[in-house]
SERO-4910 file (N, C-alpha, C, O; in steps of 0.05 Angstrom, whole numbers):
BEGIN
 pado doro    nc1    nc2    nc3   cac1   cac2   cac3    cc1    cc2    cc3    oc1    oc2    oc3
  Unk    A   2168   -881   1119   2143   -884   1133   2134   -913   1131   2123   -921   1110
  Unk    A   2137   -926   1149   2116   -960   1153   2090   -958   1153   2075   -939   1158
  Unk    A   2085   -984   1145   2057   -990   1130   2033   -981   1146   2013   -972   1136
  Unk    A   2038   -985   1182   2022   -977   1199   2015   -943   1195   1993   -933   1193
  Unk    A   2045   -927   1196   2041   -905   1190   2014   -892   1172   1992   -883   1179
  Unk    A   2027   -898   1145   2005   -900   1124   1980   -905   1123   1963   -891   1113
  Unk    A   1979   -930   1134   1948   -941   1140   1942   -914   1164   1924   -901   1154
  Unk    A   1947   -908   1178   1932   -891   1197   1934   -858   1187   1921   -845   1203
  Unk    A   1942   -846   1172   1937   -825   1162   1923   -822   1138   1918   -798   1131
  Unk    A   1911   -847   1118   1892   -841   1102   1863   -852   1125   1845   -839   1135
  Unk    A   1866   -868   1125   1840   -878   1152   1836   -849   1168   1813   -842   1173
  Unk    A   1857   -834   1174   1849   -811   1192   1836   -785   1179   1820   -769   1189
  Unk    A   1846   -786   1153   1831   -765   1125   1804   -774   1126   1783   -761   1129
  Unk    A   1807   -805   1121   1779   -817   1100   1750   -810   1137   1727   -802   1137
  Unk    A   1762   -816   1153   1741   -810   1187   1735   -788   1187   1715   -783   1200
  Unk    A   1748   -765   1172   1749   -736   1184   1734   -719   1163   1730   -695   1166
  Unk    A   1724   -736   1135   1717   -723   1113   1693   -724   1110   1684   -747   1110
  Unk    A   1676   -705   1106   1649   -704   1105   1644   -691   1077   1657   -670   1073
  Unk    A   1628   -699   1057   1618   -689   1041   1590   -667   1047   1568   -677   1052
  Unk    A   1593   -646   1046   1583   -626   1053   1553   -618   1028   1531   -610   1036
  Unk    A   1560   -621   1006   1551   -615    981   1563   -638    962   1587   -638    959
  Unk    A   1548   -658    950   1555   -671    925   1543   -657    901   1524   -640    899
  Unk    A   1561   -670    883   1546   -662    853   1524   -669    849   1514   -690    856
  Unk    A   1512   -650    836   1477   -664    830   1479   -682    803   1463   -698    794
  Unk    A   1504   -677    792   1498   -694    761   1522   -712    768   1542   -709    783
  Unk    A   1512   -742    746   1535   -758    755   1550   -754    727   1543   -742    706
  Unk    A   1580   -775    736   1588   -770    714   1583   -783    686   1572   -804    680
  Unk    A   1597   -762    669   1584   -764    635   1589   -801    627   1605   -812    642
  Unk    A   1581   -811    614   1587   -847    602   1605   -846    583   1624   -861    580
  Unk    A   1593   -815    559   1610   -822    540   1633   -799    530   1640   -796    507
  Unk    A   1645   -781    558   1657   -763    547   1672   -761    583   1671   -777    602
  Unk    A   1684   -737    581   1696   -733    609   1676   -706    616   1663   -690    604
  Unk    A   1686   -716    651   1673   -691    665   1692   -678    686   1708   -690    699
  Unk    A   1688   -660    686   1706   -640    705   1696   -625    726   1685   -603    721
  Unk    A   1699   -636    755   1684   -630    779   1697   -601    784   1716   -589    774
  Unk    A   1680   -596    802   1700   -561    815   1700   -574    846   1684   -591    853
  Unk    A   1714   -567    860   1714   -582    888   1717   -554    898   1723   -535    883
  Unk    A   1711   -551    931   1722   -532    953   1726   -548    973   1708   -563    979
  Unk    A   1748   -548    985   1755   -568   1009   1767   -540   1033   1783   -522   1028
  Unk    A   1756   -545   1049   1757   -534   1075   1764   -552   1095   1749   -570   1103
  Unk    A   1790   -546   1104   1801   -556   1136   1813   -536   1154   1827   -517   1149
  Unk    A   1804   -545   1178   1820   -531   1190   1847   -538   1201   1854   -562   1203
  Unk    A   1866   -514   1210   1899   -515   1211   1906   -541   1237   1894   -541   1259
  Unk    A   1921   -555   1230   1931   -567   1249   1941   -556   1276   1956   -537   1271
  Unk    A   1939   -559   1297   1944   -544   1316   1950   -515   1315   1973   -505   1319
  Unk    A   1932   -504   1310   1921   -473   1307   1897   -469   1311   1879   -481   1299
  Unk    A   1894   -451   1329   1871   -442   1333   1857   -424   1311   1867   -404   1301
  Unk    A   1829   -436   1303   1804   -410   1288   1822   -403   1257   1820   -384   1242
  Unk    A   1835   -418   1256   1849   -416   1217   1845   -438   1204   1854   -460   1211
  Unk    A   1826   -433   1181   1819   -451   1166   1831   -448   1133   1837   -426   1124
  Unk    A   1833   -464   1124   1845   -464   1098   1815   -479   1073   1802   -500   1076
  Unk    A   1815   -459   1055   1799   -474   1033   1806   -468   1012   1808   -446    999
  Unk    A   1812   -499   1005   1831   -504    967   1805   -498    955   1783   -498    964
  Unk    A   1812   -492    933   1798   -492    904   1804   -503    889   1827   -497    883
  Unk    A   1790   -526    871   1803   -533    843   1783   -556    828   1760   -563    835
  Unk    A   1800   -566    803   1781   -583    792   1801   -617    790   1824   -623    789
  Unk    A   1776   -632    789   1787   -657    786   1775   -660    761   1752   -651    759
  Unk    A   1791   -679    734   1787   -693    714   1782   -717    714   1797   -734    723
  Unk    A   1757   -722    703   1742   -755    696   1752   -760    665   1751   -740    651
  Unk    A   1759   -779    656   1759   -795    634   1735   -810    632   1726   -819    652
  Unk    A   1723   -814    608   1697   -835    604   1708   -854    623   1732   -858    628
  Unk    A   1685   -866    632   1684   -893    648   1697   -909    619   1692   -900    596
  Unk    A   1712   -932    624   1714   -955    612   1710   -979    614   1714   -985    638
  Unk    A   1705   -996    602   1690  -1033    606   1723  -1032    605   1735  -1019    588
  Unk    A   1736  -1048    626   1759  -1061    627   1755  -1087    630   1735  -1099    637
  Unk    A   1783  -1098    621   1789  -1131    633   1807  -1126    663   1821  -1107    669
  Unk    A   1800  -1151    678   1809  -1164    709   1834  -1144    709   1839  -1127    727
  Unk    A   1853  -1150    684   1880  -1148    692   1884  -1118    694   1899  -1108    711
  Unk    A   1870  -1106    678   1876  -1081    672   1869  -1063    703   1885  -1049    715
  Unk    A   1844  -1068    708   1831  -1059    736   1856  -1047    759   1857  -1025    768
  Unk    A   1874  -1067    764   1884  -1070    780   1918  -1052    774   1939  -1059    785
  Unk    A   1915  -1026    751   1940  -1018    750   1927   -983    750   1938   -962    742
  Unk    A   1909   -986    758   1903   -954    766   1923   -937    769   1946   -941    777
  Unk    A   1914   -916    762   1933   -885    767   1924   -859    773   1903   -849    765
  Unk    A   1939   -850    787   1932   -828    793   1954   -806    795   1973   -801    810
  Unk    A   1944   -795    775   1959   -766    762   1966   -747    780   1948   -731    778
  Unk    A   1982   -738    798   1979   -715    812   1979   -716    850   1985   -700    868
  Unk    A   1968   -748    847   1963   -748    876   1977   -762    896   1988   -783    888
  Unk    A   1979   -756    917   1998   -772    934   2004   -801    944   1999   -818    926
  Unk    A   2017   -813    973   2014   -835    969   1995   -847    992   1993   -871    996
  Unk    A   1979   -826   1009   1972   -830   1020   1936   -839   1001   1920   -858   1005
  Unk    A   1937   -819    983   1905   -830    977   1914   -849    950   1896   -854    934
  Unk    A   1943   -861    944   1944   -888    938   1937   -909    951   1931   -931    943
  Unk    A   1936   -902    968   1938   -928    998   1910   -935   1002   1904   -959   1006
  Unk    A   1890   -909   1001   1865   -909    998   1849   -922    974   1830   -937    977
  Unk    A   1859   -915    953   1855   -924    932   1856   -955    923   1841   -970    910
  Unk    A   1881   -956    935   1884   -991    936   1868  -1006    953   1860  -1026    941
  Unk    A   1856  -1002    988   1841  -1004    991   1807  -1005    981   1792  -1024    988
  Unk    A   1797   -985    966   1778   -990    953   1776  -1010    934   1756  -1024    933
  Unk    A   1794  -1013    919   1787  -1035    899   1796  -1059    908   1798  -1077    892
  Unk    A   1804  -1065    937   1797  -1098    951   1763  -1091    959   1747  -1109    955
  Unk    A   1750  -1062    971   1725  -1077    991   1710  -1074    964   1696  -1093    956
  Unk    A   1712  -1055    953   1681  -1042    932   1682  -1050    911   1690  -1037    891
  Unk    A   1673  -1074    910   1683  -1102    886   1657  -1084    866   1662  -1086    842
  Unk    A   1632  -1068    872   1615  -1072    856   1616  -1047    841   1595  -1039    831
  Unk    A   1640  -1034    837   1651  -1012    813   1668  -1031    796   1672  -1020    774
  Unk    A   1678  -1051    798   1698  -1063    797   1696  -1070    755   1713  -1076    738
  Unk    A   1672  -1065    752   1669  -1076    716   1670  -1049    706   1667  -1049    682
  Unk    A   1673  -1025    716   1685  -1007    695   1719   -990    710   1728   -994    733
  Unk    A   1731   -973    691   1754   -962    701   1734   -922    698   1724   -910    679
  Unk    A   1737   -914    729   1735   -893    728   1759   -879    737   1767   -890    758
  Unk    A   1770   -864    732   1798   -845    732   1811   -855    731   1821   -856    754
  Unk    A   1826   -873    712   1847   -880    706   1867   -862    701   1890   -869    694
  Unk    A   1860   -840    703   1884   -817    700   1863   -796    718   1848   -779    706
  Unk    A   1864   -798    741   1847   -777    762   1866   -761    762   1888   -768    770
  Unk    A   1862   -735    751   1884   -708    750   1867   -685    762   1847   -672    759
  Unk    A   1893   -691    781   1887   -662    798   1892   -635    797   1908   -624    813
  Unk    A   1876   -618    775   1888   -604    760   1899   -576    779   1897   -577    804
  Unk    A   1912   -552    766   1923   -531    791   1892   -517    799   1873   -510    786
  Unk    A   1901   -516    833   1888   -504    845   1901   -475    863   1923   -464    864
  Unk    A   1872   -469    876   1879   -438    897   1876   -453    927   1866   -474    934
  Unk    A   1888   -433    940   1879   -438    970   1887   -413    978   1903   -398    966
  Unk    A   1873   -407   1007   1880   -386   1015   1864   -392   1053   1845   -407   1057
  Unk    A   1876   -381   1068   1872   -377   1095   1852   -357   1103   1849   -336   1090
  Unk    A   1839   -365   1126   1811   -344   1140   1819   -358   1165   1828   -379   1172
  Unk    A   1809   -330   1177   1820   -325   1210   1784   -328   1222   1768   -309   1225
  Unk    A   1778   -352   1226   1758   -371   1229   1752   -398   1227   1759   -414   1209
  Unk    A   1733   -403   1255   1732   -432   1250   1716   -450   1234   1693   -444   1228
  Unk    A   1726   -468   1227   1725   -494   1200   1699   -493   1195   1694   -488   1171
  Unk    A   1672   -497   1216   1651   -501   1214   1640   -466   1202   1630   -461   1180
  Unk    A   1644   -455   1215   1632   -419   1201   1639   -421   1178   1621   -418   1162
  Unk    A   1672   -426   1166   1671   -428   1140   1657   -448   1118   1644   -443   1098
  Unk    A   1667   -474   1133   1638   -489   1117   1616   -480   1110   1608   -481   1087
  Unk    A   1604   -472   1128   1570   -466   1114   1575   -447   1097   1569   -451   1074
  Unk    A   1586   -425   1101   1585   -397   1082   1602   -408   1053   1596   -393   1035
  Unk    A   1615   -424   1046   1621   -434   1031   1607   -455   1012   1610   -458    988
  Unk    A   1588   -469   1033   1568   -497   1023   1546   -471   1007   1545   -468    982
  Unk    A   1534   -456   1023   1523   -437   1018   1528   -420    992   1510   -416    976
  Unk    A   1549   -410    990   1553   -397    972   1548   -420    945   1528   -421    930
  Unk    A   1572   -436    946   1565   -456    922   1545   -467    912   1541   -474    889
  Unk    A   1526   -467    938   1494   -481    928   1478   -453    920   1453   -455    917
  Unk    A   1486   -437    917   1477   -415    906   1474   -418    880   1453   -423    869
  Unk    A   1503   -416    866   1505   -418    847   1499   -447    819   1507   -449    795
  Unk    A   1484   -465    835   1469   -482    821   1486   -496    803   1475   -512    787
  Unk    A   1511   -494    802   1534   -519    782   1527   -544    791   1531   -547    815
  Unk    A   1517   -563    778   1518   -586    777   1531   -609    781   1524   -633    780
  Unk    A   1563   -593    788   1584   -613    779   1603   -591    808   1627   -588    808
  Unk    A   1594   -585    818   1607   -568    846   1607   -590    856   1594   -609    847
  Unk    A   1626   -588    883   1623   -604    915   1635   -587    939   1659   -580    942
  Unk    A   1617   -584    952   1638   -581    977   1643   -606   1002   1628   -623   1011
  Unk    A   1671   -598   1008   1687   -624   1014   1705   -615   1051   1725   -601   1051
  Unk    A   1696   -622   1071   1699   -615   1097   1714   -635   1100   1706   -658   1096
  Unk    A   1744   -627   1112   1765   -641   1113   1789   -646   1128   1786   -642   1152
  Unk    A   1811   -654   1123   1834   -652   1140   1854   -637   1121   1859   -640   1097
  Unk    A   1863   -621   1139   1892   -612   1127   1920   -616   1113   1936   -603   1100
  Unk    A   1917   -651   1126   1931   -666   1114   1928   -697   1122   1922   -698   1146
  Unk    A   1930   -713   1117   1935   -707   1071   1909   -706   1064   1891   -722   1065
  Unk    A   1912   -680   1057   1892   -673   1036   1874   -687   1012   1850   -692   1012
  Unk    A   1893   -693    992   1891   -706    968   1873   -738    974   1860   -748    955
  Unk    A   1873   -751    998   1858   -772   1007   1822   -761   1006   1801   -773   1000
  Unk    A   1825   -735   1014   1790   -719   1024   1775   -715    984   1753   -720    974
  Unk    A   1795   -706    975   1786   -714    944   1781   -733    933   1764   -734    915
  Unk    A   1802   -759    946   1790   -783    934   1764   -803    944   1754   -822    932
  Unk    A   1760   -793    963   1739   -795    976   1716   -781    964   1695   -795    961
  Unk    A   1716   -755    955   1699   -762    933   1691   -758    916   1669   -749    908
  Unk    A   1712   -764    907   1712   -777    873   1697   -804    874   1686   -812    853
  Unk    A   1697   -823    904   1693   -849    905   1663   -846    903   1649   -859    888
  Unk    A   1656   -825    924   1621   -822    922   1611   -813    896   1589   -822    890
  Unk    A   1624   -794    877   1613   -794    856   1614   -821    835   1596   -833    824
  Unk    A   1636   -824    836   1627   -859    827   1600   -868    836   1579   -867    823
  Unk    A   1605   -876    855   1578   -897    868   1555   -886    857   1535   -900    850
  Unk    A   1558   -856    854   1525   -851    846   1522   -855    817   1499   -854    810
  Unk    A   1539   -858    796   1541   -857    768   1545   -879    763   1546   -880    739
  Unk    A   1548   -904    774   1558   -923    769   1526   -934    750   1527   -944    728
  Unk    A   1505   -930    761   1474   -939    750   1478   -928    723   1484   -939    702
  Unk    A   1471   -898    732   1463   -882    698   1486   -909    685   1479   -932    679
  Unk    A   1513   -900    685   1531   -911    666   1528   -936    658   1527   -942    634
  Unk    A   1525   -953    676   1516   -983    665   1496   -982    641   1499   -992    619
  Unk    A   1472   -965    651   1447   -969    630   1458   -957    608   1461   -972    588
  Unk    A   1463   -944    607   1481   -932    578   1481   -947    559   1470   -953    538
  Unk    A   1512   -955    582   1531   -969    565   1515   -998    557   1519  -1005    534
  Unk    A   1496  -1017    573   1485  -1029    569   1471  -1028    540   1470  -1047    524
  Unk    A   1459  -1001    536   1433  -1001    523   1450  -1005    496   1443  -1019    477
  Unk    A   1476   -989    499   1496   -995    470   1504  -1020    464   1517  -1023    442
  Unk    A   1500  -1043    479   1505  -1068    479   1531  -1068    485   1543  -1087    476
  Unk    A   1547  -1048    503   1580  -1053    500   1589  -1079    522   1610  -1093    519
  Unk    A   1576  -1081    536   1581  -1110    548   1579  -1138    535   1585  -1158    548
  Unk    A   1570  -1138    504   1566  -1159    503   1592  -1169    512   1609  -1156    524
  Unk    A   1594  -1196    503   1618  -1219    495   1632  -1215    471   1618  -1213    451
  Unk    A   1657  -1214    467   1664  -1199    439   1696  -1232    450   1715  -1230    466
  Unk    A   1690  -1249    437   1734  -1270    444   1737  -1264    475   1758  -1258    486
  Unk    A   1709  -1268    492   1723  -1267    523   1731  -1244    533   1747  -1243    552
  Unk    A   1723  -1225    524   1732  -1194    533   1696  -1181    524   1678  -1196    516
  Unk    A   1694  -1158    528   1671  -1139    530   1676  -1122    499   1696  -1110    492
  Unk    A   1656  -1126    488   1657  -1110    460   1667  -1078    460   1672  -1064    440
  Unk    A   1668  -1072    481   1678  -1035    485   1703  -1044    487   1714  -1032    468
  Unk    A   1730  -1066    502   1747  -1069    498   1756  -1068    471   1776  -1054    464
  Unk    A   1745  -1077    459   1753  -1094    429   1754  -1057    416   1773  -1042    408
  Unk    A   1736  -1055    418   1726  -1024    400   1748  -1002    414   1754   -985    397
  Unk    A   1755  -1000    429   1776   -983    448   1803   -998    431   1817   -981    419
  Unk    A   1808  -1012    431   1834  -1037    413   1830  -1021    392   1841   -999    391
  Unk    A   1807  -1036    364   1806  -1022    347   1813   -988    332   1818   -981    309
  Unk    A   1809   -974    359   1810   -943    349   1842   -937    360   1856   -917    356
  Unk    A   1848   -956    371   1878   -947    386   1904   -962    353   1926   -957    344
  Unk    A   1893   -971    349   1906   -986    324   1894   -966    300   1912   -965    284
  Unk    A   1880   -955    293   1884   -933    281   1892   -912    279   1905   -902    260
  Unk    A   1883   -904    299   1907   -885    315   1935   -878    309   1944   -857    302
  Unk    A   1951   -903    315   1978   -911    312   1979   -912    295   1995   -895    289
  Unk    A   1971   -926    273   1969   -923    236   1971   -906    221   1980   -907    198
  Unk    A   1956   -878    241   1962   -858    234   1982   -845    237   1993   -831    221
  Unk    A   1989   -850    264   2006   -835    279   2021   -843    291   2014   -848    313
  Unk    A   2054   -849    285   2068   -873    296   2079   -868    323   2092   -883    337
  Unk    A   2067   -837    328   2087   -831    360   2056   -843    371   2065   -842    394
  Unk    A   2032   -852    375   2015   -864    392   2028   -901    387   2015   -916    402
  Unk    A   2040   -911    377   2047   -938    377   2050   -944    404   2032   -958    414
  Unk    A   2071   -936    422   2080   -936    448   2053   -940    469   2049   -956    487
  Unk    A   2037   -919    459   2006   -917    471   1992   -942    471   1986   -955    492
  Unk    A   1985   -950    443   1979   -974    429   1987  -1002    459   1972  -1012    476
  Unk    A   2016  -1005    451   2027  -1018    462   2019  -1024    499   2011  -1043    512
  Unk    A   2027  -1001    504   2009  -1002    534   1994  -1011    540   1996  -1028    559
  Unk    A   1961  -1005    525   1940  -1019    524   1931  -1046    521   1913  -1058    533
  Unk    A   1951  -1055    498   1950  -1079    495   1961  -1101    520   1954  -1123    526
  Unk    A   1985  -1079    534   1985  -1102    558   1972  -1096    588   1974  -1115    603
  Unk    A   1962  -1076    595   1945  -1064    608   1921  -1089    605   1915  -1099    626
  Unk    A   1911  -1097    587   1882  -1109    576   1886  -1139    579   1869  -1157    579
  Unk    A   1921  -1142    583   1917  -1171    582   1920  -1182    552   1922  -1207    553
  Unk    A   1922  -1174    530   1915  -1178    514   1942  -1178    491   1939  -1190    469
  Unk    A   1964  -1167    496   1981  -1163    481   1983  -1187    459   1981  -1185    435
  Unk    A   1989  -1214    476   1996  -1232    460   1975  -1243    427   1983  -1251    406
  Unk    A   1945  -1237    439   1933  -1236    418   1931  -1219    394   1919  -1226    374
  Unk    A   1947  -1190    399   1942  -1173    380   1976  -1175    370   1983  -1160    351
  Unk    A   1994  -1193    381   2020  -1182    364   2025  -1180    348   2040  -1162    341
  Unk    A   2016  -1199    330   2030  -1194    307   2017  -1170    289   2028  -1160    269
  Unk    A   1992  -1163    298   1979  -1129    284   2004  -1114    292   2019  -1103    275
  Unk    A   2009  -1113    323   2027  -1095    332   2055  -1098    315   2057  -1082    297
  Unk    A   2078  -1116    318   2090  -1121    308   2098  -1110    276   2117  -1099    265
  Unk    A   2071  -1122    265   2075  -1115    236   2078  -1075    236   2097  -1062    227
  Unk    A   2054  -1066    248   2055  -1036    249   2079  -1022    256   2086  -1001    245
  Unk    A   2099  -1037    283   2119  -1031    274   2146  -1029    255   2162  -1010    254
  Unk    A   2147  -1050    242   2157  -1067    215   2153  -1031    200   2170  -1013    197
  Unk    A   2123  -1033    193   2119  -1008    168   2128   -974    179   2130   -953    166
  Unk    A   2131   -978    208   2136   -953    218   2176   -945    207   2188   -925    198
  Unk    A   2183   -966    213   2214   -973    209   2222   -963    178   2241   -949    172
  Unk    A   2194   -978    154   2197   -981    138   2205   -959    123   2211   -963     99
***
């Protein structure tokens, strides 16, 4: 598939996706949160059959990253179409850009099932139903059939935007932005617990290691690293 390809089937997800219901709560600062989604599309050239997934997406705490790190995002589970998307967002929406939210966006197992009805009747009775039930952390998600997995990241992106405040003040109020050697003091403290960690536990070393070059940072911590391996050997 060429790049044009690509570019025009997440662009054709991200036009076609309406957030129907967002979450009322944003996400957590200092722990993970776990959305419930319903995404409803209707069948590609079929008449009055709509399909609605069920499932949950996983948040990891937001994190204070460095430049380098920003830019090696992942996504657990999902395709390459809402890669494509993804990579797009972090050229226009520079102003999420000082923390990492889903660095491991996992798309955990879901249901789906077919109704002999059209997209919009099922929407509402679905928006409906869900806003019934008052979860905080629901969405319903009006969509395309394919690719799918782009209508989720979509929004996941809107729940960002709205959490991005609470989270700053937070994390602000904890002082984790200070200046800590040219990096953000939550870096440093994320370093620190990952080096204990591994101290403890020599199958997280590898982990350890990642981070350190993820952060940019490897070369300043090697010889901690280094040595920890030395005593792992030992």
């Amino acid at each position: 598939m060429d790049k044009q390809k690509k570019a025009f089937d997440f662009w054709y997800a991200v036009n076609n996706t309406r957030i129907a219901l967002m979450p009322s709560r944003h996400l957590e600062t200092f722990g993970t949160t776990v959305l419930h989604y319903h995404l409803v599309s209707a069948l590609m050239d079929t008449v009055n059959q709509t399909r609605v997934r069920e499932g949950r997406i996983q948040a990891n705490r937001p994190q204070i990253i460095t430049p380098e790190a920003y830019s090696r995002t992942i996504l657990e589970g999902f395709g390459d179409e809402a890669r494509n998307y993804v990579d797009w967002l972090k050229e226009h929406e520079t102003e999420v850009r000082i923390l990492q939210y889903g660095y491991r966006l996992r798309k955990e197992l879901y249901s789906e099932h077919l109704i002999s009805e059209p997209a919009a009747a099922v929407a509402e009775r679905v928006e409906n139903e869900v806003r019934g039930r008052n979860d905080p952390l629901s969405a319903v998600v009006v969509g395309v059939d394919e690719p799918w997995d782009v209508c989720l990241v979509k929004l996941f992106w809107e729940v960002i935007r709205h959490s991005v405040g609470p989270n700053v003040r937070d994390l602000e109020r904890r002082r984790m932005f200070d200046d800590a050697g040219g990096v953000p003091r939550a870096v440093r403290d994320d370093i620190e617990r990952a080096f204990e960690r591994a101290a403890r536990d020599p199958s997280q070393i590898k982990a350890l290691g990642g981070m350190l070059h993820r952060a940019g940072l490897f070369e300043e911590y090697q010889d901690r690293f280094f040595s920890l391996m030395r005593q792992r050997r030992g």
